[in-house]
N, C-alpha and C positions, 0 to 999 in steps of 0.2 A: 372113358377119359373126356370126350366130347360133352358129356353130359355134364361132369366136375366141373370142368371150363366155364360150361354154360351157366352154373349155378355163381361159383366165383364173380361171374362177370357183372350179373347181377347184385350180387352184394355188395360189389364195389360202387356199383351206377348207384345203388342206395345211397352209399357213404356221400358219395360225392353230392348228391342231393341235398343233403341234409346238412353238410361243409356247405354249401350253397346259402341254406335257408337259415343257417346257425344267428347272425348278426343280429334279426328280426325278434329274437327271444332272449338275449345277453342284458344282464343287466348290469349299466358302468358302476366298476365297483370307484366308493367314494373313501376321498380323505380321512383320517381320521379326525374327528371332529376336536380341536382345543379347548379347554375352560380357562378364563383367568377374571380378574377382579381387577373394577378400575380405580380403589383405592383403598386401599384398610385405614380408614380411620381408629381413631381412640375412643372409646363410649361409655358411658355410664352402665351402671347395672341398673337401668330404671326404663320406664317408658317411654316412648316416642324417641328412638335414634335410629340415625339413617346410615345401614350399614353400604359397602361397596357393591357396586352393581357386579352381577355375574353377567362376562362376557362369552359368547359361546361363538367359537369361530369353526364356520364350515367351508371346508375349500373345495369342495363340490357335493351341490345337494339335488337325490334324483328326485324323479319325479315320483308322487305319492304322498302318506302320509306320514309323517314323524313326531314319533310324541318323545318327552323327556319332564322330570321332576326336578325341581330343585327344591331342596331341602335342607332345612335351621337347624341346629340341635333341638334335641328336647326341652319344652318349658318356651321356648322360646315362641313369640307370638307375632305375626304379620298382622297389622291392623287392618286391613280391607277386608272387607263380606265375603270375596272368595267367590262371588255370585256370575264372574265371567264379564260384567258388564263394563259400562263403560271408566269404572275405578281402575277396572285392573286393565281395561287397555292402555292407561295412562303409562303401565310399567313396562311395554313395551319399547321399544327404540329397537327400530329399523337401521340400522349401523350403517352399511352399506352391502353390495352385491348386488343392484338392480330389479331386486322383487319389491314389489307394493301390494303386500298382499292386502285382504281387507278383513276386518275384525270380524266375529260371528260370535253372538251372545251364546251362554252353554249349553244352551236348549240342544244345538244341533252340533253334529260332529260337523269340523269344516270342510267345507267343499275345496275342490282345488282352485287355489286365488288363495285361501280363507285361511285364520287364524285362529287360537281362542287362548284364554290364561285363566286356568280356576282353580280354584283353592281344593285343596286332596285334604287338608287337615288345617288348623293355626298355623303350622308350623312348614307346611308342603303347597307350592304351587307346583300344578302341572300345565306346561306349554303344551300345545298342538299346533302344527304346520302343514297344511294340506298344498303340494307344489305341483304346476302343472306341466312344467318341461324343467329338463337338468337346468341347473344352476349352479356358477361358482362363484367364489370367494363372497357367502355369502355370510354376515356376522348379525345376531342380534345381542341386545342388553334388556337384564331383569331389574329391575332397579328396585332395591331393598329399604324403601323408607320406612317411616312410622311403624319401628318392631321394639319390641318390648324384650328386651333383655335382662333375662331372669337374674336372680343373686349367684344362682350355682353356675353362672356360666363359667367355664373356661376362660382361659387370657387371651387363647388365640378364638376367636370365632371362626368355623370353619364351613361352607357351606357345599353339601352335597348334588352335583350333576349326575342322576340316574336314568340309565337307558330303558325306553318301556319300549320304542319301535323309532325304524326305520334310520337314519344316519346318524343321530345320539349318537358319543360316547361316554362311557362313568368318567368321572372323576371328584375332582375335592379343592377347593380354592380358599384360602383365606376372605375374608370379606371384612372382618374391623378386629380388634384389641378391645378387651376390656379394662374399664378401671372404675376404679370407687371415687378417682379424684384425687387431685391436690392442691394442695396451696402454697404460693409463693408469698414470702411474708417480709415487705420491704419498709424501708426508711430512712427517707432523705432528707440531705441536710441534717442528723440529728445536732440540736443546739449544746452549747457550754452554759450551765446551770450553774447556780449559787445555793447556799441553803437557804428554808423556806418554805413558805405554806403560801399557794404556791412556789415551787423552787425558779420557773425562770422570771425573773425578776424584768419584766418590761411592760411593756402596755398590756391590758385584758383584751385587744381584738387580735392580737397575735400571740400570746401567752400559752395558746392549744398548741401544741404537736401532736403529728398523724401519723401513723402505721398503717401500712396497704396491704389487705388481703386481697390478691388475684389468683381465684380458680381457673382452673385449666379443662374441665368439665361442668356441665352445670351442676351446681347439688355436689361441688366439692367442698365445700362447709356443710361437713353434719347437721341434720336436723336433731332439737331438743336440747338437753341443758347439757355444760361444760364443753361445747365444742370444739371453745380453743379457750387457753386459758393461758394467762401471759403471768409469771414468776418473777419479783422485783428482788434486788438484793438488802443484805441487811442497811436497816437506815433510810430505805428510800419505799416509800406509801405513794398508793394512786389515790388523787383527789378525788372528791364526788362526783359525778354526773357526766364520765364519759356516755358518747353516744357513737352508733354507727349510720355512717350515707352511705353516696352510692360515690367513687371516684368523681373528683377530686377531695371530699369529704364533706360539699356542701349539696349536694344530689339528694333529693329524697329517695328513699329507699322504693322499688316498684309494690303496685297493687299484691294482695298478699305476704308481704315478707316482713316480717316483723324480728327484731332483734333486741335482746335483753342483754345490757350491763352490770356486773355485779361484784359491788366490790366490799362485801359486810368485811371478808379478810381482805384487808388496805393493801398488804403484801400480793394480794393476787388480783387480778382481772379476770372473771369468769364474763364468757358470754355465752347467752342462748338464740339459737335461732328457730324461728315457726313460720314456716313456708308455707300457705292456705292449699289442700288439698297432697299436699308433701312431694308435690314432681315443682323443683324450680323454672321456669320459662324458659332461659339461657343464664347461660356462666355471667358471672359479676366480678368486676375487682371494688370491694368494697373498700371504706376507709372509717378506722376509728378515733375519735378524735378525743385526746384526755391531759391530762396532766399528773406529775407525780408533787407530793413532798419531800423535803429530804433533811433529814435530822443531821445537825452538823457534830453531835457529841456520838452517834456511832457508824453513818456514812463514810465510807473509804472515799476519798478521790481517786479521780479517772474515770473509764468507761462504765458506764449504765448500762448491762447488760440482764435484759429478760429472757427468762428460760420459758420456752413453748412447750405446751403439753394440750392435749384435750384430744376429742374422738373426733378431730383431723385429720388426716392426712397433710402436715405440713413436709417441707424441702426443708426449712431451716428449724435445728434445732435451737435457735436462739435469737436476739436481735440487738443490735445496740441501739438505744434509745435519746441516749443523750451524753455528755460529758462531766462530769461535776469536778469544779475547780473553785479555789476560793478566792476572792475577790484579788487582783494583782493585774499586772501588765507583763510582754516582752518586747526589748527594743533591739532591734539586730541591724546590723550592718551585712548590705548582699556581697558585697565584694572589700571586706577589708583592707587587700592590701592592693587597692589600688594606688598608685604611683602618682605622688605631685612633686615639683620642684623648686626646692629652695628659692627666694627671690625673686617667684614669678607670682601675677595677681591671675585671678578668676579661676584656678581651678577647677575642676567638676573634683571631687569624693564621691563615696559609694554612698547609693540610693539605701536609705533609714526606713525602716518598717518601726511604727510605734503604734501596740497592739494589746487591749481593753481582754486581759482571761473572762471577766463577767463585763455584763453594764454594768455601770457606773463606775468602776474601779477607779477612775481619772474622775474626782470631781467637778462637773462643770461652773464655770463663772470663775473656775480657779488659773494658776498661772503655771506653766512651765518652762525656766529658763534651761538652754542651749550654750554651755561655755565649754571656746575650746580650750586645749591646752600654751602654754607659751611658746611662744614661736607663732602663731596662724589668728589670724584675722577672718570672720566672716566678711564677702565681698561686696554685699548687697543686700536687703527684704529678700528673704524667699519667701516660700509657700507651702505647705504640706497638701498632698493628693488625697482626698478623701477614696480610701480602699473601699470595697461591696457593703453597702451597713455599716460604712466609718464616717468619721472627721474629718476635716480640712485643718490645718494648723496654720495659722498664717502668723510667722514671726516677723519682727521686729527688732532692727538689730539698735543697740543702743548709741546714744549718739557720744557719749565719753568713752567706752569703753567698745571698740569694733571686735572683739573676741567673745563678746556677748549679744544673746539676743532672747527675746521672749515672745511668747503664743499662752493665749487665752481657751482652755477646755472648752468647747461649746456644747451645749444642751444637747442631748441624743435619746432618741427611742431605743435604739439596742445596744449593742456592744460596738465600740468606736474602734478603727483602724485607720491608720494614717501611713503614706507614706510619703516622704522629704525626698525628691529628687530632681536631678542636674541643679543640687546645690554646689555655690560656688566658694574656694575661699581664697585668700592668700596668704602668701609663707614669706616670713622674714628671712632676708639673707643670711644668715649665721645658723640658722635651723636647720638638722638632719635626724630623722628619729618618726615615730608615730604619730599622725593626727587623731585627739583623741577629741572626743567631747561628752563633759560632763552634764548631766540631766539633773535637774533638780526642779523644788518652786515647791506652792503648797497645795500644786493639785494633786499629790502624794507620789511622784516620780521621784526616784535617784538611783543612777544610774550613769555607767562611765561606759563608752564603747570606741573599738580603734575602727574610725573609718579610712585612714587613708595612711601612708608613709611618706616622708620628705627625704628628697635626695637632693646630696650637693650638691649641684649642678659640673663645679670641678674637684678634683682631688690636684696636691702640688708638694714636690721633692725638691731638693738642692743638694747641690756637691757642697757641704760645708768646707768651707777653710780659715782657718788663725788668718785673723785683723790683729793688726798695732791698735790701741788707743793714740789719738792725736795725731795719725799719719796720713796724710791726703795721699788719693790716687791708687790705692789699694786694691788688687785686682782678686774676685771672688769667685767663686764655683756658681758654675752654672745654675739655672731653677728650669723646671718643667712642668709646666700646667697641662692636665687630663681632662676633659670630658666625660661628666660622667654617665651618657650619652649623645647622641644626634641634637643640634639645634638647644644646646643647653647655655651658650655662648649668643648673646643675643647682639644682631648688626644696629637694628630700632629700637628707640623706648616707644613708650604707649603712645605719647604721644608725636610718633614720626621721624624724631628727630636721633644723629649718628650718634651710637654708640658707642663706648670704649671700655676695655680693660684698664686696672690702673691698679699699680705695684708703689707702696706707701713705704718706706724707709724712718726705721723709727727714731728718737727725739736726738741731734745730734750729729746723725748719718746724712748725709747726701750722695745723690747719684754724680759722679766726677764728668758722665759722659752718659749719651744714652745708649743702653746695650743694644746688641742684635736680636732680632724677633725673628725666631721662622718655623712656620707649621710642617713638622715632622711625620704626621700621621693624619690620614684624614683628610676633608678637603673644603675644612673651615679657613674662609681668606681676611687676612690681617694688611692692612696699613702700618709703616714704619713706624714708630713711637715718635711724639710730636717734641721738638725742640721747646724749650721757655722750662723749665719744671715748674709745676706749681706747688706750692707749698699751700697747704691746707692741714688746719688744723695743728700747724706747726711740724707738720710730718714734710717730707719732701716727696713727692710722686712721680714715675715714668707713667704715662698715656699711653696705651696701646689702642688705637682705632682700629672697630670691627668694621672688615668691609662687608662679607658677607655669612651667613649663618651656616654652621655645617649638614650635610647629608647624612652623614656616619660620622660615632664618635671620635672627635681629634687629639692631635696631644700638641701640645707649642712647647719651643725649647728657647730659651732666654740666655743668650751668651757672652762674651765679653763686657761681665760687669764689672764697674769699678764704685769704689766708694772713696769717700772722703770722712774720715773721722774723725770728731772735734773729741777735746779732752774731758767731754761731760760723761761722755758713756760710757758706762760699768762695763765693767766684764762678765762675761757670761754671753749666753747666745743673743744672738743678733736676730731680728725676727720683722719679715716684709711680710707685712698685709695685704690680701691681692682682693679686690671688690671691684667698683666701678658699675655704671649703667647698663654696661655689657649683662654683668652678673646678680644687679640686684632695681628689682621694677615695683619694689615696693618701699619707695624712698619716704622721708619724714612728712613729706606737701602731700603725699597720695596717703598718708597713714601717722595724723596726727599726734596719737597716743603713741606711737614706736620710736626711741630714741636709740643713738650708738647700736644697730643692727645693721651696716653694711659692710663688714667686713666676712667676707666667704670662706675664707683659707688662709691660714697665717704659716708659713715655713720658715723653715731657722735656715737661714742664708750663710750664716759662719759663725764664728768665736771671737769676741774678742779678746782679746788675752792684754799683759804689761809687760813692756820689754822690761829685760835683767838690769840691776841699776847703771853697769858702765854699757848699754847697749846704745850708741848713737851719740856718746861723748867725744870728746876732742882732748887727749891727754885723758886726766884724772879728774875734768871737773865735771863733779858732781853733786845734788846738794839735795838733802831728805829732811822734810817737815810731817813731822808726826802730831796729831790731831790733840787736842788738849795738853800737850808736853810743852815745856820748855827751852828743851834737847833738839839740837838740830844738829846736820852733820854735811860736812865739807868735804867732798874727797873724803871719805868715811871715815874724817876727823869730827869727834862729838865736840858739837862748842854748846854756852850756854845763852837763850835768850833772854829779856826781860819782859816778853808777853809772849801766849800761847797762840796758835794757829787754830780759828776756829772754822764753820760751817753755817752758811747764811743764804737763804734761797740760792740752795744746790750749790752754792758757788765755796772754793778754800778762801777764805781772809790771813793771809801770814802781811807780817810785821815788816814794814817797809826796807827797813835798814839791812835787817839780816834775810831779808829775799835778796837783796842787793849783792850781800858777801857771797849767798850760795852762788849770785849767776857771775861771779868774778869782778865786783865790783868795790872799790873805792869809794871811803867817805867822800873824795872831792867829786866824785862821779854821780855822789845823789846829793842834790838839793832842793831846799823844800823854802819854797815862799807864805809866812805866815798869814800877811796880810790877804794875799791872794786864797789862801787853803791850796796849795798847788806845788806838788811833787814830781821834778824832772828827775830821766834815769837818763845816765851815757854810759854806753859800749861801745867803743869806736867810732861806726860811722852811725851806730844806732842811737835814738833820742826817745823816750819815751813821756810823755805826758799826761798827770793825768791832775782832778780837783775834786775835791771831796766834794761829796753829793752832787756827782755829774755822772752821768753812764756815757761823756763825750772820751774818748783815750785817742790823743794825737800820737802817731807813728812817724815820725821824720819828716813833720809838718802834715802829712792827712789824715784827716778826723774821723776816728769810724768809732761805731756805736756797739757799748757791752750791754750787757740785758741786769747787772749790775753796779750800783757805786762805791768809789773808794769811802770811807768813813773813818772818824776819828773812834777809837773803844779805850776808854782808861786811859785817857791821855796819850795814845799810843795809835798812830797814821797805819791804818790795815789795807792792804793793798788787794784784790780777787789776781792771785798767782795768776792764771794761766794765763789772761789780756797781757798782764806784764810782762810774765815769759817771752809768752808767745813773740809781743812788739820785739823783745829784742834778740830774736833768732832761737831760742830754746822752747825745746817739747815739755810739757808738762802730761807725765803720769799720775797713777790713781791705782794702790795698793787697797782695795778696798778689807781684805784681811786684817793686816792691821792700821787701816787709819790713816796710809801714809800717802804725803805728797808724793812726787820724785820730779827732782827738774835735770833735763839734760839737754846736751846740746849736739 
């Protein structure tokens, strides 16, 4: 047993020993080593491209030697010697980790410090790392330039990391994409063409339009004939002697490259290219620079579109080229329904585009007259904006005619656009409806466009009610004037000075009293209606002074009217004109050519109507004179005249005698002095006088004035009824139905 023990004991002291001494001979095992690539580019299938570097990351490298391969596909070619020297130390990169080791030509394996990189085949570098104490995180890069990328290569290019010793591990990284190239095939700004040989019709140093070829690799325009070939539609031929530059189309082409045009079939553009030595230097965006024909007897208009074909590789199957339009214009209005208002000056309208489909379509040195519609006035000379490659229009408005104005085409290199803006006009008061204007003249324009709408500034109602003919004091239905928005109602005219409303009462009517004014709605402010009426135009008018202009649209409500009715006015509606400075700023002195335009709103106020024949008599007397008849009637007893009752500036003429009998008079009650020409009437305390060919009619000694005289007709003293009536206490009506007088009392 002693002995067992003793052996035991020993073999443990062993173990123990050798757990002692283990540390001294362990070797740290290391990371596993990463591959990655620091970019996969895109490449040609040709020579000299610089694929992605292989990055090889070690997160701890021991000490000793380590070798690894990196590896191309097949065919594929690294262009350096392979010879270890100073070329291929170039492809190292020292990443980071704190080693600097030092290069060592391939003669010799490297020492510890020492490096090396040599070529195993075309296609195979082998690294060696010779390190002399652990290291971590330590990374280098291979960098894959000038390689030769065969035809057969794959899309992905993939480049192999192979373990030959020491901390290596395999793997597999992409490093670039293949391509054969393509092309992007652009064109800007293409123009609006005419027919023609050549089709665009302007100068010969701008006449060429350009199409852009830009590769995306070098050598993405095929080498040799038909590379690209551009397909015109029916009708439309490429001129002779396009050519190719280098972007922007006036670049000479680089050393080597040579490019062929060819257009034997006019319908196509064939190009060829010959690149010296057949590897391109770098990617080009070329540009070719040509023109087309275009037959107008089988050319469709519209788009000019070329079909691309050829042993490219293009992005677009097609391109548009150009527009073809036949000679003509278009004139638009931006905002047509912009809003002006009746009876105000300087409006702005909406800004006018006037736009040339080719040159020349507008002949220059020629004329274009600008005429609005009726109702609107041009404000002032405007101007036209000359648009990118347009015109300038500068009109002239005419000095008789302010609804007119003219501009002169001027001479142009290309296609002319113009635009007309913060043109001003003005709107006659009585206008509501479209601002239109029409185009004409014989630079070959015509054309009618809505630039703007006229709003009436008010809209106006009334409570109608039955008037008497001939009855003073008549009391009428209310009127209500609207806004037909904010500030439509003006407190100034242009020139400073207060405004008013003003309410016209038509030939015959008078205001008895001034009615009540008060703003209802809104918070437009009025002054009372001014006492004096003035009579203008033979009309009689209330005044309403604006004090100030409203915020928000108002409404005014016109109350306690009364009227005064003389015997002239017909029957039928009665009708107050509502205008004034308030509502109309483009009076006859500011707008020469504009006559009878200030009237805004006309409402029917009431009816006249003819009282029944006994309405307003005393007893039975009453007395009817009918219009070319004989026949007169008493208390509607028919007696007989010996002259007719006629109509002589507006006014009845009956027969002095028998007006007498109707108004209850006695032969001794009229008499008539020959020598004098002078006819007295008596009614009681009434005296009426009047003398032929006088408009003087004395009243019971005071003299007031008729707008008529009495006259002799046929021997026979004709007297204007309603003055004489009237003087001596009777109404005179007006059957205008049939004809007839009516006098009551």
């Amino acid at each position: 047993m002693l002995r067992t023990h003793k052996g035991m004991s020993i073999i443990m002291a062993l173990c123990l020993c050798i757990a002692l001494l283990a540390p001294v001979f362990v070797v740290t095992p290391a990371d596993a080593a990463t591959v990655s690539a620091s970019n996969v580019p895109t490449v040609a299938k040709a020579a000299g491209q610089n694929l992605g570097s292989v990055i090889i990351d070690f997160g701890i490298l021991n000490a000793g030697l380590h070798s690894g391969v990196i590896k191309l596909p097949t065919s594929f070619v690294i262009a350096d010697d392979g010879d270890g020297t100073a070329v291929e130390n170039l492809r190292v990169s020292n990443l980071c980790g704190g080693l600097a080791p030092a290069f060592v030509a391939a003669a010799g394996v490297p020492a510890a410090g020492q490096y090396r990189l040599i070529a195993l085949s075309a296609n195979q570098l082998q690294f060696d790392i010779n390190v002399a104490a652990v290291a971590r995180d330590v990374k280098f890069g291979i960098v894959l330039t000038n390689v030769t990328v065969p035809s057969s290569a794959d899309a992905t290019i993939n480049a192999s990391v192979i373990k030959l010793d020491g901390d290596f591990t395999d793997g597999l990284v992409a490093v670039g994409k293949t391509s054969v190239g393509s092309v992007d095939i652009l064109r800007t700004d293409p123009p609006t063409v005419s027919a023609g040989n050549p089709s665009i019709m302007v100068a010969p140093a701008t006449s060429i339009f350009q199409i852009h070829v830009r590769e995306d690799v070098a050598g993405a325009v095929a080498q040799g004939t038909e590379t690209l070939k551009f397909k015109l539609p029916k009708g439309v031929t490429w001129a002779a002697g396009p050519t190719v530059m280098l972007f922007p189309g006036n670049v000479a082409l680089p050393a080597g490259e040579v490019f062929t045009c060819d257009v034997t079939d006019s319908s196509i553009l064939k190009i060829q290219r010959t690149t010296a030595g057949g590897v391109p230097a770098a990617k080009y965006t070329f540009t070719i620079n040509a023109q087309v024909n275009i037959d107008a007897d089988s050319a469709a208009f519209g788009d000019i579109e070329a079909i691309i074909s050829g042993r490219t590789t293009s992005n677009n199957s097609s391109i548009k080229i150009a527009t073809y339009q036949d000679f003509g214009y278009t004139v638009k209005a931006e905002k047509p329904e912009t809003e002006v208002v009746a009876g105000l000056q300087a409006q702005t309208i909406s800004n006018v585009t006037i736009k040339e489909n080719i040159a020349n379509s507008l002949i220059a040195g020629r004329t274009i007259t600008a005429k609005l519609n009726d109702g609107a006035k041009w404000n002032a000379n405007f101007a036209g904006i000359a648009k990118a490659g347009g015109f300038a229009l500068n009109f002239t408005r005419s000095a008789t005619d302010f609804s007119k104005a003219t501009a002169t085409i001027p001479a142009l290199a290309g296609k002319g656009e113009c635009a007309l803006e913060k043109v001003e006009i003005d709107v006659a008061a009585d206008y509501a409806g479209p601002i239109e204007i029409q185009f004409s003249g014989n630079a070959g324009i015509n054309d009618k466009i809505t630039v703007a709408k006229a709003l009436a500034p008010i809209s106006a109602t009334a409570d109608s009610k039955d008037i008497i003919i001939g009855v003073q004091n008549q009391a009428a239905g209310k009127i209500t004037i609207s806004e037909s928005k904010a500030e439509t109602v003006k407190s100034r005219t242009l020139v400073g000075a207060a405004a008013d409303l003003v309410l016209s009462a038509p030939y015959g009517v008078t205001w008895a009293k001034a009615p009540t004014v008060k703003v209802v709605e809104g918070d437009l402010s009025l002054n009372v209606p001014t006492t004096g009426f003035a009579v203008v135009g033979g009309k009689h008018q209330v005044t309403i002074p604006v004090k100030s202009v409203s915020s928000k649209a108002s409404k005014i409500e016109i109350s306690d009217i009364v009227y005064n009715v003389d015997r002239t006015v017909p029957e039928g509606d009665l009708k107050v004109e509502i205008g004034g400075s308030a509502l109309d700023q483009t009076s006859v002195l500011l707008n020469p050519t504009w006559v009878n335009r200030d009237v805004v709103a006309t409402v029917v106020a009431a009816k006249v109507i003819t009282p029944a024949p006994t309405e307003g008599t005393v007893g039975a007397v009453a007395g009817q004179f009918k219009l070319g008849s004989n026949i007169y009637q008493v208390n509607g007893v028919s007696k007989i005249m010996d002259a007719a009752p006629y109509v002589k500036d507006s006014r009845t003429y009956v027969p002095i005698r028998y007006l007498g009998y109707a108004l209850g008079l006695t032969d001794a009650d009229i008499v008539w002095d020959a020598a004098a020409q002078k006819a007295t009437l008596t009614l009681g305390d009434k005296k009426v006088e009047l003398t032929i060919g006088s408009t003087t009619i004395t009243v019971n000694g005071e003299a007031k004035t008729m707008d008529v005289a009495p006259e002799i007709t046929n021997d026979r003293t004709m007297l204007p009824a309603r003055f004489v009536a009237e003087g001596l206490g009777f109404q005179v009506g007006w059957d205008a139905g049939t004809g007839t007088v009516l006098v009551s009392k």
